[in-house]
C-alpha positions as CSV (number, residue, x, y, z in Angstrom):
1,X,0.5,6.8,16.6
2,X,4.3,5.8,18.2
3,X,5.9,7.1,20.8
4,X,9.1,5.5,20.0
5,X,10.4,5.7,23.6
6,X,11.6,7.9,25.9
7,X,13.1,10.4,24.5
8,X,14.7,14.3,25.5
9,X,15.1,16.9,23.8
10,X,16.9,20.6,24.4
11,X,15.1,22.2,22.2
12,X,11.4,21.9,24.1
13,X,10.7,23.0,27.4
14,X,10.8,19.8,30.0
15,X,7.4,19.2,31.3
16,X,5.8,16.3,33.7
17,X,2.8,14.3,33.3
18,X,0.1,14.2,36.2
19,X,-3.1,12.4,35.9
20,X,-6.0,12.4,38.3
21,X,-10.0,13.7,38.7
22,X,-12.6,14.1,41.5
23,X,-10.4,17.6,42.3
24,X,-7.7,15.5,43.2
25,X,-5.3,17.5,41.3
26,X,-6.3,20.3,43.6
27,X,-5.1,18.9,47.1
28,X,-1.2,19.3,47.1
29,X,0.0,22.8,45.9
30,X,3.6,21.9,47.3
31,X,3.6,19.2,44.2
32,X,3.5,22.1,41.9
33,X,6.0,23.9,43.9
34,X,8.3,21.3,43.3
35,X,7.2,20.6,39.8
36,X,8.2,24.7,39.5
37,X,11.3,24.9,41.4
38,X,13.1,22.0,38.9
39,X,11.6,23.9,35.6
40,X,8.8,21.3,34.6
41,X,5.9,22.1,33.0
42,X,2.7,20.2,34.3
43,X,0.8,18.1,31.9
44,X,-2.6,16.9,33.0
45,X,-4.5,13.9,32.4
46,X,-8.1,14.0,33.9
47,X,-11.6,12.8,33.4
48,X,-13.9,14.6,30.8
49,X,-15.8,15.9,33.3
50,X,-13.6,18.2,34.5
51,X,-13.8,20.8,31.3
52,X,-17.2,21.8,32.2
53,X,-16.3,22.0,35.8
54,X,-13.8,24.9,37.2
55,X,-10.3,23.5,36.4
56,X,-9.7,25.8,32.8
57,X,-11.3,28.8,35.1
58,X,-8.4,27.8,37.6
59,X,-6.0,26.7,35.1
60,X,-6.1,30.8,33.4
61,X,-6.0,32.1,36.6
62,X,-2.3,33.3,37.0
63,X,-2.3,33.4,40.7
64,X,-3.8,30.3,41.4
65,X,-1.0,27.0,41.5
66,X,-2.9,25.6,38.5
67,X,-1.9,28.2,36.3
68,X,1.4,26.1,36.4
69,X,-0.7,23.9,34.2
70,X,0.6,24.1,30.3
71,X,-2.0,21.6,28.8
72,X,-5.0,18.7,29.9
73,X,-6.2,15.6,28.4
74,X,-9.5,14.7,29.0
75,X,-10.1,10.9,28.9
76,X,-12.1,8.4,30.4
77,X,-10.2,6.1,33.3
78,X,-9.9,3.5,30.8
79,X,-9.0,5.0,27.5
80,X,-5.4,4.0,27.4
81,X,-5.4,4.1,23.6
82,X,-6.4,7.7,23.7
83,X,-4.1,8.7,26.6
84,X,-1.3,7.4,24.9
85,X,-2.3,9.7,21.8
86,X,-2.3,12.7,23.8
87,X,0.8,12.0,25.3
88,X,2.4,11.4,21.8
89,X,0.8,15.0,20.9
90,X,2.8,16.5,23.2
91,X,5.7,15.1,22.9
92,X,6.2,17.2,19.6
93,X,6.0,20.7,21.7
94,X,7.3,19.2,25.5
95,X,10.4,17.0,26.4
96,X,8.6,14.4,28.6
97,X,10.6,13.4,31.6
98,X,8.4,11.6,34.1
99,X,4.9,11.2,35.6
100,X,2.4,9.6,37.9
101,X,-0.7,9.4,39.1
102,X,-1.8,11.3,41.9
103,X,-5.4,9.5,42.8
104,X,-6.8,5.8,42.5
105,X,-8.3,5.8,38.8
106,X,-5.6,6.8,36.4
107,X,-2.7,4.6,38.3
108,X,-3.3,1.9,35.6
109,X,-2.5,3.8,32.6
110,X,-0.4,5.9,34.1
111,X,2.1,3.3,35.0
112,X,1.4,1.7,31.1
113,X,2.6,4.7,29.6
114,X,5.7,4.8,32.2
115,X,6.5,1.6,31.3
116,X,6.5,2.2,27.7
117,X,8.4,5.6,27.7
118,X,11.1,4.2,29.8
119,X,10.6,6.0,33.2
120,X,9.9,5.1,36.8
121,X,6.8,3.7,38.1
122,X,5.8,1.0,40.7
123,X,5.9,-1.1,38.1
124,X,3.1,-3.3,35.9
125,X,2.3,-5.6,38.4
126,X,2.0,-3.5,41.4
127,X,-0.2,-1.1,39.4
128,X,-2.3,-4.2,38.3
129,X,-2.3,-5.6,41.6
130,X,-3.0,-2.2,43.4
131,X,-6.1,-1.4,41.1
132,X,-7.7,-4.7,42.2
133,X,-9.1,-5.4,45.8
134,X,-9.8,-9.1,44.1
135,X,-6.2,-9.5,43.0
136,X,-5.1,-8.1,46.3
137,X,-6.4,-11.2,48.1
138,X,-5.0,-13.6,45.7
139,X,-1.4,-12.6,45.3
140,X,-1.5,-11.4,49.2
141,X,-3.5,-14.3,50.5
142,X,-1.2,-15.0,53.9
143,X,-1.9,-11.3,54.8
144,X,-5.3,-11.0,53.8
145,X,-8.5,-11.6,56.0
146,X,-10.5,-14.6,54.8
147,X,-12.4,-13.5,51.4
148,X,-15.0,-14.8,49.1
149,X,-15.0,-13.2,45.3
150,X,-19.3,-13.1,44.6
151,X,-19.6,-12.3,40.9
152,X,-22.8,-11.1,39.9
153,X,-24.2,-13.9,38.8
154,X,-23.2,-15.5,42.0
155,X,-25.5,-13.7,44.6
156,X,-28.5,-15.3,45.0
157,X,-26.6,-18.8,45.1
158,X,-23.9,-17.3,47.6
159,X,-26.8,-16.0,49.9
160,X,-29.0,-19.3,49.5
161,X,-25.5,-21.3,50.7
162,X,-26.1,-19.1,53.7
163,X,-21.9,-20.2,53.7
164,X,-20.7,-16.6,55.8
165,X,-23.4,-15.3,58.5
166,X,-21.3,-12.0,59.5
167,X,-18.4,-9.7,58.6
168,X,-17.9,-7.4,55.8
169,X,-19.3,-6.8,52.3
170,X,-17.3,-4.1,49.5
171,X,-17.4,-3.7,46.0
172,X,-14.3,-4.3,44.4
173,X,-14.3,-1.2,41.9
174,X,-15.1,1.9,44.5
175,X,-12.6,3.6,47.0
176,X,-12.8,6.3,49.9
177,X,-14.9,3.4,51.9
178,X,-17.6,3.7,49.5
179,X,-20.0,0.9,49.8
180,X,-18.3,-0.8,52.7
181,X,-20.8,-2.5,55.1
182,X,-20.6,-4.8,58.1
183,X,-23.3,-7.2,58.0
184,X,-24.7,-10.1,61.1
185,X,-26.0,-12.1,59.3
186,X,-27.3,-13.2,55.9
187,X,-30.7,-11.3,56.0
188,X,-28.5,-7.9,57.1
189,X,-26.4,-9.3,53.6
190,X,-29.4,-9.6,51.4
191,X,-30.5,-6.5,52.4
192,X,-27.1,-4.2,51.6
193,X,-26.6,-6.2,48.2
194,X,-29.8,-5.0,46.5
195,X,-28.2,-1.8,47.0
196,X,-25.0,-2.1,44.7
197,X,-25.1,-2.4,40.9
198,X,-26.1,-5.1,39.5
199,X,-22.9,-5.7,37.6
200,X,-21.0,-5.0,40.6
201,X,-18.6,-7.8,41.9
202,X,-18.6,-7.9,45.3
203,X,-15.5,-9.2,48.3
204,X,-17.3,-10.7,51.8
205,X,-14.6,-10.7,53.5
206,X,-13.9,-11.2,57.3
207,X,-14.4,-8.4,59.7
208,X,-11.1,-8.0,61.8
209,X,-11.2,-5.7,64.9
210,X,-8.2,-3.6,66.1
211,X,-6.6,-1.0,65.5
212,X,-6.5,0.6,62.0
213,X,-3.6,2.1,60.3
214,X,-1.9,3.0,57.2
215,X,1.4,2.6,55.9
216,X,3.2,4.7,53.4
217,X,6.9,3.5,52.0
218,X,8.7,5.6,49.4
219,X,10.4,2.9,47.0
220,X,13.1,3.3,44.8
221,X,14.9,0.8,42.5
222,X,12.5,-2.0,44.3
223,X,14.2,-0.9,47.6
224,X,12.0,0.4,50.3
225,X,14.0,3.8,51.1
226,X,11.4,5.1,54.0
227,X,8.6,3.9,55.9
228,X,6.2,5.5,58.3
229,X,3.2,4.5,59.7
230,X,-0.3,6.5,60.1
231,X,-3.1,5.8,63.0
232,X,-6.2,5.9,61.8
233,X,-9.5,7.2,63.8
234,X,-13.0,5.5,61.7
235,X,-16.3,6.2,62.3
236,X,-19.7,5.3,60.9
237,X,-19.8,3.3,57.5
238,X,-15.4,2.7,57.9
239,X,-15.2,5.7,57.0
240,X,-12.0,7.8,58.0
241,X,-12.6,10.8,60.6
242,X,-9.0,11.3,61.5
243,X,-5.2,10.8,61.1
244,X,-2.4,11.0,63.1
245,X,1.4,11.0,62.5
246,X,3.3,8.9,63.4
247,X,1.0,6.5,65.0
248,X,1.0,5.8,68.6
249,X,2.0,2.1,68.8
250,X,3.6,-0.2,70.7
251,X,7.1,-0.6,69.3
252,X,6.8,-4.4,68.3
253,X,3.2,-3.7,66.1
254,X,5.2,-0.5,64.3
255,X,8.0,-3.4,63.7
256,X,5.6,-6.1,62.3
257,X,3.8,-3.4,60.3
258,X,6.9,-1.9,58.6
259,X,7.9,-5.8,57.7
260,X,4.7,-6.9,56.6
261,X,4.7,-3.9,53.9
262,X,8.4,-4.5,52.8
263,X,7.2,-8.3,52.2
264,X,4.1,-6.9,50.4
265,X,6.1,-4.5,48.4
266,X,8.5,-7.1,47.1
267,X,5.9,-9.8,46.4
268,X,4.5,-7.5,44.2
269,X,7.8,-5.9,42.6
270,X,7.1,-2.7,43.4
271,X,9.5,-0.5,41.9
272,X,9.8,3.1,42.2
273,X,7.2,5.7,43.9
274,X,4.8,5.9,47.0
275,X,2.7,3.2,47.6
276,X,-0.1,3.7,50.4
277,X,-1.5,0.8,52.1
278,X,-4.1,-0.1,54.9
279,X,-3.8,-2.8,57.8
280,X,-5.8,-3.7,61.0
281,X,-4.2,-5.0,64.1
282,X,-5.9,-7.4,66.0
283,X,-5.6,-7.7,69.4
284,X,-3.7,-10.8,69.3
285,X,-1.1,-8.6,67.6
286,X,-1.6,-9.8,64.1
287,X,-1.5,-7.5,61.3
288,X,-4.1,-8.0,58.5
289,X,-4.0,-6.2,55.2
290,X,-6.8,-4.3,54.1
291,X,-6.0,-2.8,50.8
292,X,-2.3,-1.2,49.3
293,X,-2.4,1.4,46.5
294,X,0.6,2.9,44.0
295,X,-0.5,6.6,44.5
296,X,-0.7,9.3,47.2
297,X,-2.4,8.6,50.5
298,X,-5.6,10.6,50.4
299,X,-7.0,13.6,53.2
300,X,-4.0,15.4,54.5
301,X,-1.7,12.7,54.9
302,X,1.0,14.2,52.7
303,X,0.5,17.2,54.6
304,X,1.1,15.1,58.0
305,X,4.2,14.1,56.9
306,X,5.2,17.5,55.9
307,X,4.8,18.9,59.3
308,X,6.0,16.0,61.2
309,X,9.2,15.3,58.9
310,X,10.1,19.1,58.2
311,X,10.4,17.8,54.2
312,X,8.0,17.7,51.4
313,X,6.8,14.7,50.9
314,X,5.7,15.3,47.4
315,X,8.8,16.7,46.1
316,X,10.6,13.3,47.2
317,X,7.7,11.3,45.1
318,X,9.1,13.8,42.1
319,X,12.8,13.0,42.9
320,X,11.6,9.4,42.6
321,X,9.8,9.7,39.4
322,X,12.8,11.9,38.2
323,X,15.2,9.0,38.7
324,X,16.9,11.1,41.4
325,X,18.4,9.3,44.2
326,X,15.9,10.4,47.3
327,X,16.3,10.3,51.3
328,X,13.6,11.1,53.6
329,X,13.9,12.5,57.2
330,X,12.5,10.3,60.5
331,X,9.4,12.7,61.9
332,X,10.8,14.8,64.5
333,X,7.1,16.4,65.7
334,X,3.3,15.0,65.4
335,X,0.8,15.8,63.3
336,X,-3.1,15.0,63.2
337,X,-5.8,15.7,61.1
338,X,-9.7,15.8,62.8
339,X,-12.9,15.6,60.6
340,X,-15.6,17.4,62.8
341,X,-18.9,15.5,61.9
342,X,-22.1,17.2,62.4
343,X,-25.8,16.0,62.3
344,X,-27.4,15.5,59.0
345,X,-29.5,18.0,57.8
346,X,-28.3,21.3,55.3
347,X,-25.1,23.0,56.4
348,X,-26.6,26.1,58.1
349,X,-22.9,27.5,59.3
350,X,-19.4,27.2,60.2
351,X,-17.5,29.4,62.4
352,X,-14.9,29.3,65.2
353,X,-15.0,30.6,68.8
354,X,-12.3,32.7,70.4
355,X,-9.5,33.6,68.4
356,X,-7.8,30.5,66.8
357,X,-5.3,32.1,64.6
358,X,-7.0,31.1,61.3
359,X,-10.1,31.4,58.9
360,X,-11.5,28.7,57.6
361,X,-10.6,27.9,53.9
362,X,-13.3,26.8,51.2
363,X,-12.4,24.3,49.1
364,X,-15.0,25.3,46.8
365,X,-13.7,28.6,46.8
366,X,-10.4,28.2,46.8
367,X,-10.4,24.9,44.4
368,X,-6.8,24.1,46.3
369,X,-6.4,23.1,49.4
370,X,-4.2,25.3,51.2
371,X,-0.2,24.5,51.7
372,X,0.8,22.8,55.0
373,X,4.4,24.1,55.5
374,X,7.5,22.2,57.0
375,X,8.0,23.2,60.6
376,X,10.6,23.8,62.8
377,X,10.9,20.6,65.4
378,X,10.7,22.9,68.1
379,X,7.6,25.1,66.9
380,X,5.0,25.4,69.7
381,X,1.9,23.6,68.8
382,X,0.1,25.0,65.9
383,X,-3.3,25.2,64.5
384,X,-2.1,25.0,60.9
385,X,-5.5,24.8,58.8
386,X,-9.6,24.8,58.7
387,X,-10.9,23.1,55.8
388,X,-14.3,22.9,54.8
389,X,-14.9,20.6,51.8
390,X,-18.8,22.1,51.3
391,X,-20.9,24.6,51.2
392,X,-23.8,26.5,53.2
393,X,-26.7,25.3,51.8
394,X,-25.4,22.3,50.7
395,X,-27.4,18.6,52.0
396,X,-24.8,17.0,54.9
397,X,-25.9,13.0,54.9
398,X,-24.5,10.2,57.4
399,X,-21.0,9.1,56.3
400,X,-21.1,6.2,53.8
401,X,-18.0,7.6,52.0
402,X,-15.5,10.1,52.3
403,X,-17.2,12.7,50.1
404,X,-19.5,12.8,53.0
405,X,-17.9,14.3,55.6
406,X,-18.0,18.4,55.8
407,X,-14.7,19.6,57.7
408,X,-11.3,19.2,59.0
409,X,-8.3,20.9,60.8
410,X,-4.6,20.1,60.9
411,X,-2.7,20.7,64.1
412,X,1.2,20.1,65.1
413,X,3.4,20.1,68.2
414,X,6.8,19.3,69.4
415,X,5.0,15.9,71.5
416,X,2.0,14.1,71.6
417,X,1.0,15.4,74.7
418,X,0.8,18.9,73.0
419,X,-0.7,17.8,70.1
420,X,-3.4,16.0,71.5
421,X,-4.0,19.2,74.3
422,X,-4.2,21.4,70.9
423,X,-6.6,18.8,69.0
424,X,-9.3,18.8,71.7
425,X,-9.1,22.6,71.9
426,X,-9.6,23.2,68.1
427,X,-12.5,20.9,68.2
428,X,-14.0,22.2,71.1
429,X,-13.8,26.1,69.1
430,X,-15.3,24.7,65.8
431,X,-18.6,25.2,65.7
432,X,-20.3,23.3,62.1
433,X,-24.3,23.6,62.5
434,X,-27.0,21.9,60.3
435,X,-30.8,22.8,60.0
């Protein structure tokens, strides 16, 4: 197999490559949008699970975005060998022109392939670096909380040292806060360790209070070309129950965040696309970085930025990955996204009181999550989606990850007064019920 480069040609249509699982691929319909408004054909790298699950139902569906779809690759995260096979299959029907990944798993080979075909990517070390929560703390060490790497084989010594009595405990291979655990002392750490893997390496790292953010830059040419910043609302288990943009912050911590990631982004050579990264503030001021990514910020970020920026956020990752030269706007509104979190039991209903202005959209059902349009600056504020991410019936558990939680809603308005006013009144009219 050789791919001899990047290479186009007039004769095939110009397609894009996307990579990505866990329905992913279904959360940003204005990607394909913009995928369809510049002629390019979607190519689709995804686990091999998927082609026993809905996506081909989806994909043959000519009203549904993923129709758009012209073929998929199922591999396994790490079968770069046979990704790169696929990808040299179509090159013989398909002009090639660009690509990414949109979630965490297939960044790595993604940015391989990139690499090899000549087109823009954050670049080999960022995408190593950004895969790694251990490599994180070594090549970021002066931004990092304090951090102990327990292999395996390390455990039982690590807890006999009884060397850290409190802070935090994560696996270095998961993501969406899966696995993340606070701990008081070392009898609280025995305790959560029997329950990873047992080939599982594990960070203890030191548990930083404040305020929790994240911080998206669009990079091109190893230039950070726009930055904003995120607030973040956790609750139980760190996971995520809300997001609001821009952040509410006191100018000087939006300042030292917005330099801290430009340093980050250079000390790793970051070189062209979205990275996605997450800090704490303590209340001293200091900014502490938690993890950075090279892919799309998950929930309805994207769609945040959307509504706040009046611009597609997507289509300017594209232009990136194109090797177009991009701008982004400043947000001219605010935008927030609220997980409503009910009791555990079995989802018994969901339903709204009084007359919001929407339904509620199944993801299940409607296997894409549906499009959060630009707005006007000056559009009153708006209830702009219900999502619910499960079904009646299905089991509703505590939240240890974010495949936990049930359901969200998107709001926007011309100030934060208004959007905060509208927030409270969609939550108050939601009504999610478990038996």
């Amino acid at each position: 197999m050789t791919l001899n480069g990047a290479h186009s040609d007039a004769q095939h249509p110009e397609a894009f490559l996307l990579y990505g699982s866990n329905k992913v691929l279904t959360r940003y319909p204005e990607l394909y949008q913009a995928l369809r408004e510049r002629g390019l054909k979607p190519l689709v790298i995804t686990e091999p699970v998927e082609r026993a699950g809905r996506l081909p139902e989806f994909i043959g569906d000519t009203s549904h975005p993923l129709s758009d779809i012209a073929a998929v690759g199922y591999h396994e995260r790490g079968d770069l060998d046979g990704i790169l096979d696929t990808v040299a299959s179509w090159r013989a029907e398909y002009s090639i022109v660009g690509g990414f990944s949109i979630g965490e798993y297939f960044v790595g080979p993604s940015i391989v392939v990139n690499d090899y075909l000549g087109f823009p990517s954050p670049g080999l070390r960022a995408g190593q670096v950004c895969r790694n929560k251990h490599l994180q703390r070594l090549y970021l060490e002066e931004f990092s909380p304090n951090s102990r790497m327990i292999a395996p084989d390390q455990r039982e010594d690590f807890l006999a040292s009884r060397e850290v009595q409190s802070g935090i405990v994560k696996p270095v291979g998961r993501n969406s806060s899966s696995g993340v655990y606070p701990f008081s002392s070392v009898e609280e750490l025995r305790e959560q360790i029997q329950t990873y893997q047992e080939d599982e390496i594990l960070l203890i790292e030191q548990h930083v209070s404040g305020n929790e953010v994240s911080v998206e830059s669009l990079v091109q040419g190893g230039e950070v070309i726009f930055t904003g910043v995120t607030q973040k609302f956790v609750g139980e288990g760190f996971v995520e129950i809300g997001h609001e943009f821009p952040a509410d912050l006191p100018e000087a911590q939006t300042r030292a965040l917005v330099e801290t990631n430009k340093e980050i982004l250079h000390r790793l050579a970051f070189q062209d696309g979205i990275s996605h990264a997450e800090y704490k503030i303590d209340p001293s001021g200091k900014v502490y970085l938690i993890e950075i990514a090279a892919r799309f910020p998950g929930d309805s970020i994207m769609g945040l930025y959307n509504l706040a920026t009046g611009e597609s956020l997507a289509t300017a990752i594209v232009d990136i990955a194109l090797g177009r030269t991009v701008t982004y706007p400043t947000p001219a509104r605010f935008a927030k996204q609220v997980f409503v979190v009910p009791p555990p039991g079995i989802l018994s209903e969901v339903s709204t009181t009084g007359d919001l202005g929407t339904e509620v959209s199944w993801s299940d059902k409607t296997w894409m999550w549906p499009l959060l349009i630009e707005a006007d600056a000056d559009t009153p504020a708006t209830l702009r989606v219900i999502m619910c991410d499960k079904s009646v019936g299905d089991t509703v558990t505590s939240l240890e990850s974010s495949a936990d939680r049930v359901l969200s809603f998107v709001v926007d308005a011309p100030t934060r007064h208004d959007l905060l006013d509208i927030a409270k009144s969609v939550e108050a009219s939601v009504v999610v019920k478990t038996v």
